[in-house]
VMD Tcl script that draws the C-alpha trace (Angstrom):
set ca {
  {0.00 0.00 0.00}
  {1.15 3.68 -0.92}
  {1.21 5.75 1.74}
  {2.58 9.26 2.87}
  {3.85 8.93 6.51}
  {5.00 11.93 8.80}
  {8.47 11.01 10.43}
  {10.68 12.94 12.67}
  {14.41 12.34 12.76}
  {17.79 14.38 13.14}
  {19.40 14.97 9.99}
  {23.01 15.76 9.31}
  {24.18 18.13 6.73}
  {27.24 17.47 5.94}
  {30.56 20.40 5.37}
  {29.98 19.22 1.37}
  {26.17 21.37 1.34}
  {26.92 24.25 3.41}
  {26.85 26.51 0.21}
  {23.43 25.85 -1.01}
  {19.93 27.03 0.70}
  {19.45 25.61 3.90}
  {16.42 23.82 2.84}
  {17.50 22.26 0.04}
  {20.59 21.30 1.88}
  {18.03 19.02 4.14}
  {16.38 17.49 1.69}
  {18.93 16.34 0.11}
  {20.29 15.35 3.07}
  {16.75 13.59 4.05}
  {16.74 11.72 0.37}
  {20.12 10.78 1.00}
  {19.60 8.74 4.61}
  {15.80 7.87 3.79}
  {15.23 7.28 0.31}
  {15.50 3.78 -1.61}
  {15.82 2.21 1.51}
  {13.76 -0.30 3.60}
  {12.17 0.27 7.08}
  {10.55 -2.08 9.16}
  {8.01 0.59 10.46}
  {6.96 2.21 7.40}
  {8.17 0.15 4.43}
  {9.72 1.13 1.45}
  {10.86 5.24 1.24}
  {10.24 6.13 -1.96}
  {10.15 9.97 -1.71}
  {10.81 12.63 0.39}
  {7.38 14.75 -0.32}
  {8.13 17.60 2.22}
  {10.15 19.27 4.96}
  {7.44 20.28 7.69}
  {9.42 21.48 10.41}
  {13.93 22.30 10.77}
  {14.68 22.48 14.35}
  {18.06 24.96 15.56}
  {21.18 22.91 13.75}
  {23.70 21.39 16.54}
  {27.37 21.11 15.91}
  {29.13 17.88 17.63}
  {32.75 17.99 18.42}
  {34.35 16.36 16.59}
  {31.56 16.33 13.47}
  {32.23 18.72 10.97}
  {28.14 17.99 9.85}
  {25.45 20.28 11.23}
  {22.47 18.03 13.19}
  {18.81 19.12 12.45}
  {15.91 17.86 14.30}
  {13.37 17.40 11.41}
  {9.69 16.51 10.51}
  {9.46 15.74 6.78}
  {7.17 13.39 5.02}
  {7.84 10.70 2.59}
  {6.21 8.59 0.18}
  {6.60 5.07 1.32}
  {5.21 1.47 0.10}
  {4.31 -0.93 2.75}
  {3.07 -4.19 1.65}
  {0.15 -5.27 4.18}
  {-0.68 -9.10 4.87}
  {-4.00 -10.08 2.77}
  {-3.49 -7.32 0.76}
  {-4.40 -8.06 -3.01}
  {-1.68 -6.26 -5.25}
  {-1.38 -6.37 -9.21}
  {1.95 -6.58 -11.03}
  {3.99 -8.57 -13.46}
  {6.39 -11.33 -13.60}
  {10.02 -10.58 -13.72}
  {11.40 -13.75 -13.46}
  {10.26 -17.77 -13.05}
  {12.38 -20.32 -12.02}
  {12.15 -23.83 -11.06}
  {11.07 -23.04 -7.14}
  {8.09 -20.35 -8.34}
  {7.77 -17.00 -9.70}
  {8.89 -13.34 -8.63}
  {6.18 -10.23 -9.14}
  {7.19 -6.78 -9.26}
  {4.42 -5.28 -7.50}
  {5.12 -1.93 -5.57}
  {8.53 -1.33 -4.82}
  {9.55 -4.57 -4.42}
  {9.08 -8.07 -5.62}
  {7.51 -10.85 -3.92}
  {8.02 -14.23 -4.62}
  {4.55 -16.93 -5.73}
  {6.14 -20.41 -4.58}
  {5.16 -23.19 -7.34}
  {2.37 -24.44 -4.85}
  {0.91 -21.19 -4.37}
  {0.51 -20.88 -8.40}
  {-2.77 -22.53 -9.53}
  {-4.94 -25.29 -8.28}
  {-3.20 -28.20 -10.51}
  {0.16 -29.85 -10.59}
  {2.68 -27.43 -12.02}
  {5.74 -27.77 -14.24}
  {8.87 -25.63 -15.10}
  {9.75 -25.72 -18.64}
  {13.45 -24.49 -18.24}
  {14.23 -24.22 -22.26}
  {10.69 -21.35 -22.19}
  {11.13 -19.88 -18.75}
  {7.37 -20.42 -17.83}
  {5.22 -22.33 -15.40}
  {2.48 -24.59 -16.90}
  {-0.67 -26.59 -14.78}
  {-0.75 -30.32 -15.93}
  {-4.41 -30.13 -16.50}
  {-5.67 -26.73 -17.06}
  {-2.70 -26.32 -19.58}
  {-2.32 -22.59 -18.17}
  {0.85 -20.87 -18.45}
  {2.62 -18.35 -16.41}
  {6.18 -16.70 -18.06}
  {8.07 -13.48 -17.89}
  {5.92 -10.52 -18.43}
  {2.65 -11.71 -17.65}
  {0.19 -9.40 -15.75}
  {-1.21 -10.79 -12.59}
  {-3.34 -10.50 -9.34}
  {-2.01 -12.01 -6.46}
  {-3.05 -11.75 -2.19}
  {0.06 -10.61 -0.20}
  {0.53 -14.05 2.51}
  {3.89 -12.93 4.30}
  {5.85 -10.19 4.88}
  {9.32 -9.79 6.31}
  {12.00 -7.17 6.31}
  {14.73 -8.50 9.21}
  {17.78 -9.58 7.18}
  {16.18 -9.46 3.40}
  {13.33 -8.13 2.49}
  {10.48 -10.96 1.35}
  {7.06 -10.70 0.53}
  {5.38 -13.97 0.04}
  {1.94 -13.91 -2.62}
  {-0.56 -16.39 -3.56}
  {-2.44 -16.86 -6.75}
  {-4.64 -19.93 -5.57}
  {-7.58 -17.67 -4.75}
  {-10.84 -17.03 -6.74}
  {-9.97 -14.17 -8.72}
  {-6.51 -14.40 -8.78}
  {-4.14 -14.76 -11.02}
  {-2.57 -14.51 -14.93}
  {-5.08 -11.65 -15.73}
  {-5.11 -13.55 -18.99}
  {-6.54 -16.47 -17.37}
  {-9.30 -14.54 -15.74}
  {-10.43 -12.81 -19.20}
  {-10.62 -16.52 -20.82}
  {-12.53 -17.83 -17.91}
  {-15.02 -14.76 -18.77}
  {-14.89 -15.85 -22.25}
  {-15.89 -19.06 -20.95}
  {-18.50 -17.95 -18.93}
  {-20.44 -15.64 -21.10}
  {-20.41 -18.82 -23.83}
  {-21.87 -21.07 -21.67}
  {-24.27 -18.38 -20.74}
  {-25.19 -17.46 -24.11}
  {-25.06 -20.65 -26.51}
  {-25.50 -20.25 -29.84}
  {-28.98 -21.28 -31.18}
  {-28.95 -24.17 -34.12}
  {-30.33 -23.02 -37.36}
  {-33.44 -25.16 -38.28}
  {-33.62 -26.65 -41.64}
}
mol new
graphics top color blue
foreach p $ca { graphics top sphere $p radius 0.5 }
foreach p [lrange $ca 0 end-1] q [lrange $ca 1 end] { graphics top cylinder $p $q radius 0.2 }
display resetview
């Protein structure tokens, strides 16, 4: 989930920015410490959106950098458990198939895929169910439910697929294809 969180921290501006405006000085500063990184309290900072509040700076001895209490607030992406997310496949391999959804990729294990017994084809790079002869491979769009979430050493967000309504995409507009034929058969001619 996207989400613009408040956060107050001291900020150091280092000897290296003392010549431009104070304020762009800090958020430069801010993007530097916060930005691309991962935080187990408010997820993935994406971007620093504003500088609410510069407290007095502090020089340290021994720190040539200046120390600002600051409130700023940054973009962030947080995956939440349960959460249904929508994305694309950026890689399959033998064990399952990573989804770029958000800032960060999550991983659909083989048995999370689809309801059948699944096979890698290694020589395609794709993921196909025994009997429903789907297909998953590089590229596809899909919806997928968010089962685990963890950010201590690496970052890893587990999906699912196995859900109604989740999924290739591509499945789900066959299966309406499907659907609407068995809803609407054609009428025979008479002769």
């Amino acid at each position: 989930m996207y989400q613009v969180v408040t956060v107050e921290d001291e900020i150091l501006v280092s000897p290296i920015k003392f010549g431009i405006k104070l304020e762009d000085a800090i958020k430069e500063s801010i993007a530097d410490k916060y930005e691309g990184k991962i935080y187990n309290d408010i997820g993935v900072a994406l971007a620093i959106t504003e500088v609410d509040n510069v407290g007095d700076g502090k020089v340290l001895p021994g720190d040539p950098a200046v120390h600002y209490t600051t409130r700023f607030k940054v973009l962030t992406w947080m995956p939440k458990e349960h959460e249904i997310v929508e994305g694309s496949v950026v890689d399959i391999t033998e064990f399952g198939a990573f989804i770029r959804a958000g800032a960060l990729d999550g991983l659909v294990h083989v048995s999370q895929i689809m309801d059948d017994f699944v096979s890698y084809d290694e020589k395609n790079a794709q993921l196909f169910g025994k009997q429903s002869k789907r297909v998953l491979k590089e590229g596809d769009s899909v919806r997928a439910r968010v089962i685990s979430i963890s950010f201590k050493e690496q970052s890893k967000v587990g999906l699912t697929m196995r859900q109604p309504h989740l999924g290739s995409l591509k499945w789900m507009a066959d299966a309406q294809i499907v659907e609407k034929k068995e809803e609407h058969p054609k009428k025979e001619e008479k002769k």
